[in-house]
N, C-alpha and C positions, 0 to 999 in steps of 0.2 A: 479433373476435380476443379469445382470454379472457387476457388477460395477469393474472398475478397478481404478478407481482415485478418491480423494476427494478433491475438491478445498476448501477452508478456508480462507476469508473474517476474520480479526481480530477486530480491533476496532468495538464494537458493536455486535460485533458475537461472536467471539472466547471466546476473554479475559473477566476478571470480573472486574469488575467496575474501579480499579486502571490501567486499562489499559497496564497491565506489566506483570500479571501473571494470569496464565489458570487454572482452578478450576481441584479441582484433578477428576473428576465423568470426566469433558472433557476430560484431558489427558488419564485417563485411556482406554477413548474407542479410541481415536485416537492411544495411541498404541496398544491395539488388533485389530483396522485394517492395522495395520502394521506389526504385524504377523501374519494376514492373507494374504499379500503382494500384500497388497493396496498402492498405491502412496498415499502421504498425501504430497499436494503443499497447499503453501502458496497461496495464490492470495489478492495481499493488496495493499492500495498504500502507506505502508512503504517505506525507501529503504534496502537496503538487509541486510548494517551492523546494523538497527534496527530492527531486526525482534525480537519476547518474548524471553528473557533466554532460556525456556523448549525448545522450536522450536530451539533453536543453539543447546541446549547439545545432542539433539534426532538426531543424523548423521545417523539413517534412513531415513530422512527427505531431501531428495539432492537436489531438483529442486525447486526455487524459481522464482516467477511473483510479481513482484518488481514495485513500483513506478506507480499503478495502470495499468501496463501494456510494461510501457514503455524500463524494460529491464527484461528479464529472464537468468536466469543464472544457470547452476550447481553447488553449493555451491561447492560442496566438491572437483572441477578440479578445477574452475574460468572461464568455457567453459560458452560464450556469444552465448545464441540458439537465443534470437530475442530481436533487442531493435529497439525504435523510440524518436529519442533523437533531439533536439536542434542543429543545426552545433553551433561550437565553434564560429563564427561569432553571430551568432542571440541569442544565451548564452548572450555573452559579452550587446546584446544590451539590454536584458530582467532584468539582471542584475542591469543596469541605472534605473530600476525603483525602485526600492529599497534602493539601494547604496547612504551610503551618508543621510538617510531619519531618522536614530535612530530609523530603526523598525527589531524588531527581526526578523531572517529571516534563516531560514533552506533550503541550497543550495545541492538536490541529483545531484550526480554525481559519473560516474562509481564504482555505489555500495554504496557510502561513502555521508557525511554530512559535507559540508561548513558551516561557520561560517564567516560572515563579524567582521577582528580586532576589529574595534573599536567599535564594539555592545559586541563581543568577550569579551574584557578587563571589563566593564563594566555589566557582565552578571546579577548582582543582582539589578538591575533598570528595568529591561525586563522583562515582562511576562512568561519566561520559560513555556512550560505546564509542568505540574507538573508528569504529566506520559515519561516525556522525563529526569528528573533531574538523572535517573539514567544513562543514555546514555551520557550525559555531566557530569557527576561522575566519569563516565571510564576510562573519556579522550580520548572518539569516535571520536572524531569532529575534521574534519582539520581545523582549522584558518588561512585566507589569507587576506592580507590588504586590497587588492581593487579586486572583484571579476570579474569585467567586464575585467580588464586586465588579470588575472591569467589566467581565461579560453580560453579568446582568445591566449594569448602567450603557452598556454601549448596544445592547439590543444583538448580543452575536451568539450565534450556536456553535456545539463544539461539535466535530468532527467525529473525533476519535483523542485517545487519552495514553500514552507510553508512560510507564512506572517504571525504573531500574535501579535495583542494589534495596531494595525494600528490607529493611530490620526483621532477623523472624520471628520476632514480638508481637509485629504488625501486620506479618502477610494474611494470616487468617480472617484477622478484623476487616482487614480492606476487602478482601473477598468478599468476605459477606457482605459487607456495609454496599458495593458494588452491585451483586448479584439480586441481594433484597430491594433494591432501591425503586425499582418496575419501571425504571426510562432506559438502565442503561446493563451491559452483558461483558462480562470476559472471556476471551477465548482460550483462556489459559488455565494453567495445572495453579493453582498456591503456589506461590516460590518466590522469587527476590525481582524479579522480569514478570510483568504481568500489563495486559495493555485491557482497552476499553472500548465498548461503541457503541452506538442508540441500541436499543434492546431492537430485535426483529432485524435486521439492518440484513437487505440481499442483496450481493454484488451483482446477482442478475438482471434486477429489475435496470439497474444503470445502466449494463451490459444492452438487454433489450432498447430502451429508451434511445441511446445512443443509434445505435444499429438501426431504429426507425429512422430517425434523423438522416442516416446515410443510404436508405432507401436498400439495407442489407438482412438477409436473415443467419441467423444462428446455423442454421446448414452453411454457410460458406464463410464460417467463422472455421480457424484452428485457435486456440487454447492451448498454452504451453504452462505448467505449474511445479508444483512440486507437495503443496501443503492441503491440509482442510480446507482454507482460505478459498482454493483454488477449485475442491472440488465439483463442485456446481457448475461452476462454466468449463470445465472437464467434461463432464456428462450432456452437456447441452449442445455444446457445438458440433459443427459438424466432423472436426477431427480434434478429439481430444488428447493432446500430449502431455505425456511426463515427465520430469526426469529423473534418469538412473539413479537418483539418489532418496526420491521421493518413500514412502508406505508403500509396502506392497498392497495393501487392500486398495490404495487410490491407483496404484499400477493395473491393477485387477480390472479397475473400470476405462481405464485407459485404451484410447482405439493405438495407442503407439507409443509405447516406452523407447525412448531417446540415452545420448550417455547422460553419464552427471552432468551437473551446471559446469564444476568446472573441468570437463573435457568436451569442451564447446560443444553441449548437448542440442541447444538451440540452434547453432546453425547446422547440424546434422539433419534436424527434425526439418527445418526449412529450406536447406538443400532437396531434400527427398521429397519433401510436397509440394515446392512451389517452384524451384530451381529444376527440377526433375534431372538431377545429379544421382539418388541414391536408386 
């Protein structure tokens, strides 16, 4: 089996249960497929300056699929291979639905994490998820007063949009005000967690694009996920993995259910395909 790339799905897949850090049994197989010189890309919808610690210090690791799709990038130049982003106008107006509302809210953009001030100042009243406290620890996150202006005056697109602890006075309104807007989609249920992305947005077309670039196709791709998010480059590549913890209907489509994320499902699945261990 000529596999040349491994795509990796985090939350749920990768990581262990704190959502921050990779179990050493994973790491370790993801670096001997990297010195067998294998690509090992992200594909998440983080954005790029949240991707795990291990994954930043591992600079074998250079091409990142960012924001569920919507921007890829070469880490280690800053060379933008394919994004599908928000114009800075329709930013501004996606923005209005949040702003102003005292709901935490995680704004990606080129790369990086907004933070609306005055939720900013006030970050111990907020939900924070708790797998992020180390990312606003760092002092990641850019803080800007009023988001709908900064974007528009600075000429920037938005990514993708995280909402958490949403009042349920407002979950419905944001829905729709979201859903109706015809630039931008939720892939989420109504509820107090609800995130965002250009309307249409394919993690495949990034997935493809990239893979031109490396002169690779989707047959010698493996695909490791867990969610919706993931199921497209599930079914595309040429070993589509899942794990143990994933839908049965996306297990269903799956060329190889793995264990869960966390009983180092990943490096099971890459022991046995590319280690040829299993």
């Amino acid at each position: 089996m000529d596999i040349k790339a491994i795509l990796l799905d985090f939350d749920g897949t990768t990581l262990q249960r704190d959502q921050v850090f990779i179990s050493v049994r994973n790491m370790y197989a993801i670096r001997k497929a990297l010195d067998k010189g294998i690509y090992i890309v992200p594909s998440t919808g983080r954005a790029e300056n949240m991707q795990p610690p291990q994954i930043e210090a591992e600079k074998r690791i250079r091409y990142y699929i960012t924001s569920g799709g919507a921007r890829v990038v070469d880490h280690s130049t800053g060379e933008i291979i394919h994004e599908e982003i928000l114009t800075p106008e329709d930013s501004a107006r996606m923005c209005r639905v949040f702003e102003g509302r005292n709901i935490y809210t995680e704004i990606a953009a080129g790369g990086k994490i907004y933070l609306e001030k005055a939720v900013a100042d006030h970050l111990e009243q907020y939900p924070v998820p708790s797998h992020h406290v180390w990312f606003i620890e760092a002092g990641r996150q850019i803080v800007i007063d009023k988001p709908s202006r900064y974007f528009s005056e600075n000429g920037i697109g938005i990514e993708k949009v995280n909402m958490y602890g949403i009042p349920a006075g407002l979950q419905q309104q944001i829905y729709d005000e979201v859903e109706h807007s015809g630039v931008a989609h939720i892939t989420d249920p109504v509820g107090e967690n609800m995130q965002f992305f250009p309307q249409g947005l394919d993690r495949t077309r990034g997935i493809r694009k990239l893979l031109d670039k490396l002169g690779i196709s989707m047959e010698q791709v493996m695909s490791i996920g867990d969610s919706v998010l993931d199921a497209e480059a599930v079914r595309a590549s040429g070993v589509g993995v899942v794990v143990g913890n994933a839908p049965q209907w996306l297990k269903d489509e799956a060329d190889f259910v793995t264990a869960p994320f966390d009983e180092d499902g990943v490096a099971i699945a890459i022991e046995k395909f590319i280690l040829n261990k299993g």
